[in-house]
C-alpha angles and dihedrals in degrees: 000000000000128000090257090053099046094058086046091063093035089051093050098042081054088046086054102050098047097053087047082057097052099037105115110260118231104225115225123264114229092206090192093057085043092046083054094048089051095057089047091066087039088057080056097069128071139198118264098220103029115040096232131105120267090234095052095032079066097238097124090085092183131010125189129171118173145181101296089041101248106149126203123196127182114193149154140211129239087259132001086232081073106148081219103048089115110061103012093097089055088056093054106048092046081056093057087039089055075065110118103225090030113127106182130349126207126186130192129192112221133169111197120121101027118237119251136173090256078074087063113111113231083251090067095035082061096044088056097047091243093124 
C-alpha cells in the first residue's frame, strides 16, 4: 500500500464516519407510553347515542401500538343499526392520528363479538348510574 493510498482510505473511512455522525436519529418509540397516549384521545370521543367514552363504554375490542408507532385498533359499535356506523371509524382513527408520535392508524369494524353492556368499564357502569 502506497502513501496515496493510505490517505485515500483514511480520507473515506473520515468521510464515513462523519456522515454516520451527522445522519438524523430516530428516537426510540416507547409503544406502551404511546398505548397509553392512544387511550387518552380515545377517552376523548363519546358515543353519540350513550354519553360514555368509547374506551370505557368497551367498544375498542383490540388495541396495538408498536415501535414505529403504527397503531391498530379493532373495534364495534353498541348496534350495527349505529346512525354513525359509517363514519364513525374515520373519526377514530383521525383522533389516534392527532397522536403525537403516531405514525399511521388503522381502524377496523368488527362485530364479533356483539357489544353488550357486560363490555362497559366500571367507570362507565358508574357514569350511567348502573352501579
Amino acid at each position: 500500500m502506497t502513501i496515496f493510498d493510505w490517505l485515500k482510505k483514511a480520507e473515506e473511512s473520515g468521510a464515513r464516519e462523519i456522515a454516520a455522525a451527522n445522519a438524523p436519529v430516530t428516537p426510540a418509540i416507547d409503544a406502551e407510553m404511546l398505548r397509553q397516549d392512544v387511550i387518552q384521545a380515545l377517552r376523548q370521543i363519546y358515543d353519540p347515542e350513550i354519553p360514555v367514552n368509547i374506551y370505557d363504554l368497551g367498544l375498542i375490542y383490540e388495541l396495538d401500538v408498536d415501535e414505529a408507532g403504527a397503531a391498530r385498533i379493532r373495534m364495534t359499535l353498541t348496534s350495527p343499526a349505529c346512525p354513525v356506523a359509517q363514519s364513525f371509524p374515520e373519526t377514530v382513527e383521525c383522533a389516534v392520528n392527532g397522536v403525537p408520535g403516531v405514525t399511521q392508524a388503522q381502524v377496523e369494524l368488527v362485530w364479533d363479538p356483539p357489544w353488550s353492556r357486560e363490555m362497559m368499564s366500571e367507570t362507565a357502569m358508574l357514569e350511567l348510574g348502573l352501579l
